[in-house]
C-alpha positions as CSV (number, residue, x, y, z in Angstrom):
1,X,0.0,0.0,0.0
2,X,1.5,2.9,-1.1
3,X,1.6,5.7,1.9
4,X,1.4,9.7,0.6
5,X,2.6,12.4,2.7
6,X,0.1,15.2,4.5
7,X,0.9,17.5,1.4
8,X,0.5,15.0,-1.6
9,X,-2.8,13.4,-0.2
10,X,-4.3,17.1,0.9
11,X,-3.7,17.5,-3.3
12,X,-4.7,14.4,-4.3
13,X,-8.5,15.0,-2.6
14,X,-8.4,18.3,-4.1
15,X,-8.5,16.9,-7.2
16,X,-10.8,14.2,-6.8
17,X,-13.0,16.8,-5.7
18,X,-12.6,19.0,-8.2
19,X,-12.8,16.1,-11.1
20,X,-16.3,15.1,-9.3
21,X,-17.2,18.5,-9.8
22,X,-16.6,19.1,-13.2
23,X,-18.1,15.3,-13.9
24,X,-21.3,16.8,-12.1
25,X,-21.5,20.5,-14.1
26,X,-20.1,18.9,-17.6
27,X,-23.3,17.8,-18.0
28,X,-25.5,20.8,-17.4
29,X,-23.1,22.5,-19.4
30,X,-23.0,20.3,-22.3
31,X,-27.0,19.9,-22.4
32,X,-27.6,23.9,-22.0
33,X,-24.8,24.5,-25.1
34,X,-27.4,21.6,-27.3
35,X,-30.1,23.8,-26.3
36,X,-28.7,27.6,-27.0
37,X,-27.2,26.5,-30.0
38,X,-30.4,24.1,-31.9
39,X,-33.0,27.1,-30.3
40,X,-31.6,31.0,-30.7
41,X,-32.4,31.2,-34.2
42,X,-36.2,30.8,-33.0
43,X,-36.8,32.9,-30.4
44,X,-38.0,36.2,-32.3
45,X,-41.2,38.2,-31.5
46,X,-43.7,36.6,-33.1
47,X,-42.7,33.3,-31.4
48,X,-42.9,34.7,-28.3
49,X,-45.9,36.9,-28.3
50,X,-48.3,35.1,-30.9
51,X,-50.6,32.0,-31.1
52,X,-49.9,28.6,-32.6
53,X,-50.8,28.1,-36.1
54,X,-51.6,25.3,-38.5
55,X,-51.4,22.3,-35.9
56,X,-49.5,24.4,-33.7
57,X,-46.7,23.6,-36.6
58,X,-46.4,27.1,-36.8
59,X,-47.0,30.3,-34.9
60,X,-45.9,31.1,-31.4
61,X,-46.0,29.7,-28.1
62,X,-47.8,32.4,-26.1
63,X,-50.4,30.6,-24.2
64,X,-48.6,28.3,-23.2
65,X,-46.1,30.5,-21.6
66,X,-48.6,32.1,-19.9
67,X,-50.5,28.9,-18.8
68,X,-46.9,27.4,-17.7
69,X,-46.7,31.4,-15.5
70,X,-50.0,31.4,-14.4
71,X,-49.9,27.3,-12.4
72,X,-46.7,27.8,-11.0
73,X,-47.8,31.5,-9.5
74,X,-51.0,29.9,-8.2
75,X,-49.1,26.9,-7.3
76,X,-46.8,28.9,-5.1
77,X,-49.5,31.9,-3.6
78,X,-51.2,28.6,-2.3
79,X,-48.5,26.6,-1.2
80,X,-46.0,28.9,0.4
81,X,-48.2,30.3,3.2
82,X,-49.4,26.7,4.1
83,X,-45.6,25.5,3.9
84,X,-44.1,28.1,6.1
85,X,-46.8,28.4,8.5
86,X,-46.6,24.5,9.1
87,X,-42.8,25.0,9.3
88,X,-43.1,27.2,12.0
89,X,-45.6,25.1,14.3
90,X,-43.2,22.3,13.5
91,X,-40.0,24.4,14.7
92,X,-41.6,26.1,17.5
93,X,-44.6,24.7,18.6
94,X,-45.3,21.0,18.3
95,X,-43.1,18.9,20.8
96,X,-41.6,16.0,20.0
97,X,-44.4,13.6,20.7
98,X,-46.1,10.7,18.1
99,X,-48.7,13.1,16.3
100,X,-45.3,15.5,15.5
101,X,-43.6,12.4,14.5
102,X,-46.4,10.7,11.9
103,X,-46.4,14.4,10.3
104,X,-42.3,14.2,10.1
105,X,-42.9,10.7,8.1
106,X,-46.0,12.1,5.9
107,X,-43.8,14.9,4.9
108,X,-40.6,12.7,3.9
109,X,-43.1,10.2,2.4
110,X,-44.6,13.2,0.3
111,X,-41.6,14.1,-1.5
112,X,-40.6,10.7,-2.5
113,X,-44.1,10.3,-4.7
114,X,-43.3,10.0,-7.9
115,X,-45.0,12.7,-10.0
116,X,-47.6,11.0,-12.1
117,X,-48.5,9.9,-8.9
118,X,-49.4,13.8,-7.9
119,X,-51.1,14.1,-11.5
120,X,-53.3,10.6,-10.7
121,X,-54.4,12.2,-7.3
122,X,-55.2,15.5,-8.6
123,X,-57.1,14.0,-11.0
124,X,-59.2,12.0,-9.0
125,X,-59.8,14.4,-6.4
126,X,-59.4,17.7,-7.8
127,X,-61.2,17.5,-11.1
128,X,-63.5,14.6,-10.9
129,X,-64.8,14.5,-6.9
130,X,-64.8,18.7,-6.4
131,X,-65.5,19.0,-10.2
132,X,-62.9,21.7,-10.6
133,X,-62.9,20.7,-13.8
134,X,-59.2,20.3,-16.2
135,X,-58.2,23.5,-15.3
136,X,-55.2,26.0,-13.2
137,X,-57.0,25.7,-10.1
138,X,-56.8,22.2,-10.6
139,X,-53.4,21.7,-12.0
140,X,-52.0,24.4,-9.1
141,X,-53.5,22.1,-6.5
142,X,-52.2,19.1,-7.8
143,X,-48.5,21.2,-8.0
144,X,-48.5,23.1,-4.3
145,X,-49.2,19.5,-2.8
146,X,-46.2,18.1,-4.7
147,X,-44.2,21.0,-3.3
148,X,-45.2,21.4,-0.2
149,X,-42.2,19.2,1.2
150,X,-39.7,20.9,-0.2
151,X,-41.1,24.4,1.1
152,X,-41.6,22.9,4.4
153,X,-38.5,21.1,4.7
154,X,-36.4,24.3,4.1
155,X,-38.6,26.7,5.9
156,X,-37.6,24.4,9.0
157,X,-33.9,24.6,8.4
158,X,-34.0,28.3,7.9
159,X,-35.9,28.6,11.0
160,X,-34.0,26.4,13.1
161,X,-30.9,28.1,11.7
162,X,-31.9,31.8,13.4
163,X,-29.7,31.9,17.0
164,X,-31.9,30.9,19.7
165,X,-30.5,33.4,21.7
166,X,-32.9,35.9,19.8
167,X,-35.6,33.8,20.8
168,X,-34.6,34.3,24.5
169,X,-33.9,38.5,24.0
170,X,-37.3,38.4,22.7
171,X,-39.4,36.9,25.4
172,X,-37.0,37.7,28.0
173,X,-38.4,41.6,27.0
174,X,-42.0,40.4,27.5
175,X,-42.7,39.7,23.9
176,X,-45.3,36.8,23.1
177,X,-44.0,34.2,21.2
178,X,-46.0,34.5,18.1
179,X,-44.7,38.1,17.9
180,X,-41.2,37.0,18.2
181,X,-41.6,34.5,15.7
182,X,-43.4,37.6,13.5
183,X,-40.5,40.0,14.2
184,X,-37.4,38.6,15.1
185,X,-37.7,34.4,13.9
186,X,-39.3,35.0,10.3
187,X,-37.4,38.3,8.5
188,X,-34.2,36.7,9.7
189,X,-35.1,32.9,8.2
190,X,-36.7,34.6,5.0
191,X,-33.6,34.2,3.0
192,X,-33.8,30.3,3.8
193,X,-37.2,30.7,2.7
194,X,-36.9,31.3,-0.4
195,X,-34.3,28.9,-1.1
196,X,-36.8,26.6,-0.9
197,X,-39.4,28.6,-2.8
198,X,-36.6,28.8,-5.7
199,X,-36.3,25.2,-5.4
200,X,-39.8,24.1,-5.7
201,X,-40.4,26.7,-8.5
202,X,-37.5,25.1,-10.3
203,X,-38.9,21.3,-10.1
204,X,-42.4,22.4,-10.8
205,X,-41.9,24.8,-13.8
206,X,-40.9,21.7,-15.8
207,X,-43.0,19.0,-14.5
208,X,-45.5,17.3,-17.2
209,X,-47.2,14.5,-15.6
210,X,-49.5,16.1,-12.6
211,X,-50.3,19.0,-15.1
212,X,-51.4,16.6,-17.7
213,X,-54.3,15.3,-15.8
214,X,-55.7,18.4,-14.7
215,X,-54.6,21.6,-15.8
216,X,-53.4,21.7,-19.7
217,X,-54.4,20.5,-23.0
218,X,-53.0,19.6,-26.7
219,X,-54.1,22.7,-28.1
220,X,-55.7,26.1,-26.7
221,X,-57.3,28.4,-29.0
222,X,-57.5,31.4,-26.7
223,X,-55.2,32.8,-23.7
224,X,-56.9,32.0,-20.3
225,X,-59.4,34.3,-18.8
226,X,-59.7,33.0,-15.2
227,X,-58.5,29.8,-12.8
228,X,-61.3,27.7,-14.1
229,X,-59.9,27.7,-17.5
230,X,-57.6,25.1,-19.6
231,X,-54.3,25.8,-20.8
232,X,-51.4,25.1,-22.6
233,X,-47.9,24.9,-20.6
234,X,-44.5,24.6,-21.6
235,X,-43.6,21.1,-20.7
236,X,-47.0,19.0,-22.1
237,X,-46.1,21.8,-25.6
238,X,-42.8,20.5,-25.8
239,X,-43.2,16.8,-25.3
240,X,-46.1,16.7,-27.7
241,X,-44.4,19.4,-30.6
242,X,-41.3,17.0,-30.1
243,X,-43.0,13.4,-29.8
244,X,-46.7,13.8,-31.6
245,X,-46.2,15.7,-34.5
246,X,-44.1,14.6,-37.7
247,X,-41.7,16.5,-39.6
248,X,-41.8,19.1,-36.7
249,X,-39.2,22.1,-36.8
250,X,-36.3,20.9,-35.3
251,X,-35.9,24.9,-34.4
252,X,-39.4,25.1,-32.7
253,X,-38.8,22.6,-30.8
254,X,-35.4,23.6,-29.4
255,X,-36.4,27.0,-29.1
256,X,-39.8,26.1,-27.0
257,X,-37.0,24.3,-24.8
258,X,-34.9,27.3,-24.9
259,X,-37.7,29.4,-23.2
260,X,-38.7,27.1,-20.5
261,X,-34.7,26.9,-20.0
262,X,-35.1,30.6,-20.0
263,X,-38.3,30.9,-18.0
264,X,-37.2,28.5,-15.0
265,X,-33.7,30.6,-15.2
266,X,-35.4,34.0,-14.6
267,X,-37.4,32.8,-12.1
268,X,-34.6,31.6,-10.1
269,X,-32.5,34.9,-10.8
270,X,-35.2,37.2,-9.2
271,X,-35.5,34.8,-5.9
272,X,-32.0,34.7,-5.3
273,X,-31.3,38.3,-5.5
274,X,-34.0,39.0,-3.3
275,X,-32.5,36.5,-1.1
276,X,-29.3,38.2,-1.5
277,X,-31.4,41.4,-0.6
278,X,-32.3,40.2,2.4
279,X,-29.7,38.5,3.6
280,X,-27.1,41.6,3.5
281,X,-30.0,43.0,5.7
282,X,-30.4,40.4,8.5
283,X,-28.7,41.4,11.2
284,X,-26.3,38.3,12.0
């Protein structure tokens, strides 16, 4: 066995580390490169801002870019109140007893549901028993319960992670504890917070299977008017423009991938420099 010194084995796991590093990016990398390259020449106006024509052959990809906005936004506004408030009763309320427990193990066993799983539920329950019909309501439902363990799960580590010595200031001053948790817990966890909001966002902007049951459909001839409506989105428009439709545009369909590449991208740029914001303003 050969024996390195401190200095040569300190170098050798540097660049182990390093090589798994680049094994884990090179194919991000390589995948994004396909994408920009097969897809730039698409993305003009009129496919961004018009309405599919001739089969959806041709034309633009506007509604479903604003069906694929409008789930996610409902699927968050519903699920990130829920997730954080249920965070906090977990991290500073419930003790550690069996009823705290089972909802530890229904939130672990939540997030490893495979997603046509979520689609088969909403489905059943959603559309068909509280006739909400195929529609966002229905498809934001289906999405906010998929999510809800992520949102939870890093709601409670950003919580947890605020010093519990500004718990004590707090009451030690009188304060009750849901107004320390309102003033001093939550505006210093928020940056945690939205980790997990950028997270779920990320997984459920390109999800295809829960939305295909009860939100979106092949072909939409007008943009939505409310919640009740049916839509188009950018995953179900993709897989059926790159699997159901012969002698498709190889550029449309790289360039519909480009956008939700783009889309899911933005998204995640504005929530991390709000948590950037806010986390140059927290006070520890």
């Amino acid at each position: 066995m050969i024996k390195l010194n401190p200095k040569s084995s300190q170098k050798l796991s540097y660049f182990i580390l390093f090589l798994a590093t680049i094994l884990a990016i090179a194919p991000v990398i390589i995948i994004v490169f396909i994408i920009v390259k097969n897809g730039l020449s698409a993305i003009t106006w009129e496919f961004l801002t018009s309405m599919p024509k001739n089969g959806i052959r041709e034309g633009g990809i506007l509604p479903a870019i604003l069906g694929t906005l409008s789930i996610v936004a409902c699927a968050i506004i519903i699920t990130l109140p829920i997730g954080v408030f249920a965070a906090i009763y977990l991290n500073e309320y419930a003790r550690d007893d069996l009823f705290t427990r089972v909802i530890k193990l229904a939130i672990v066993n939540l997030a490893g549901i495979p997603s046509v799983v979520y689609g088969l539920f909403g489905l059943g329950i959603f559309v068909m028993f509280l006739r909400l019909g195929v529609s966002i309501i229905a498809g934001s439902l289906t999405l906010s319960i998929m999510e809800l363990p992520v949102i939870i799960t890093t709601a409670r580590s950003a919580l947890n992670n605020v010093p519990h010595s500004f718990r004590e200031a707090s009451l030690s001053l009188g304060v009750s504890r849901w107004q320390t948790i309102k003033y001093v817990v939550l505006p210093n966890a928020i940056p945690g917070i939205l980790t997990g909001a950028v997270l779920s966002i990320a997984r459920i902007s390109g999800e295809t299977a829960p939305i295909l049951f009860t939100a979106v459909a092949f072909y939409v001839p007008r943009l939505p008017h409310s919640i009740f409506d049916q839509v188009m989105a950018l995953p179900y428009h993709l897989y059926i423009v790159s699997t159901q439709i012969p002698c498709m545009s190889r550029k449309v369909i790289f360039g519909t991938a480009l956008v939700l590449l783009l889309l899911v991208l933005t998204v995640n740029f504005v929530a991390i420099v709000a948590r950037v914001y806010f986390r140059r303003h927290r006070k520890w």
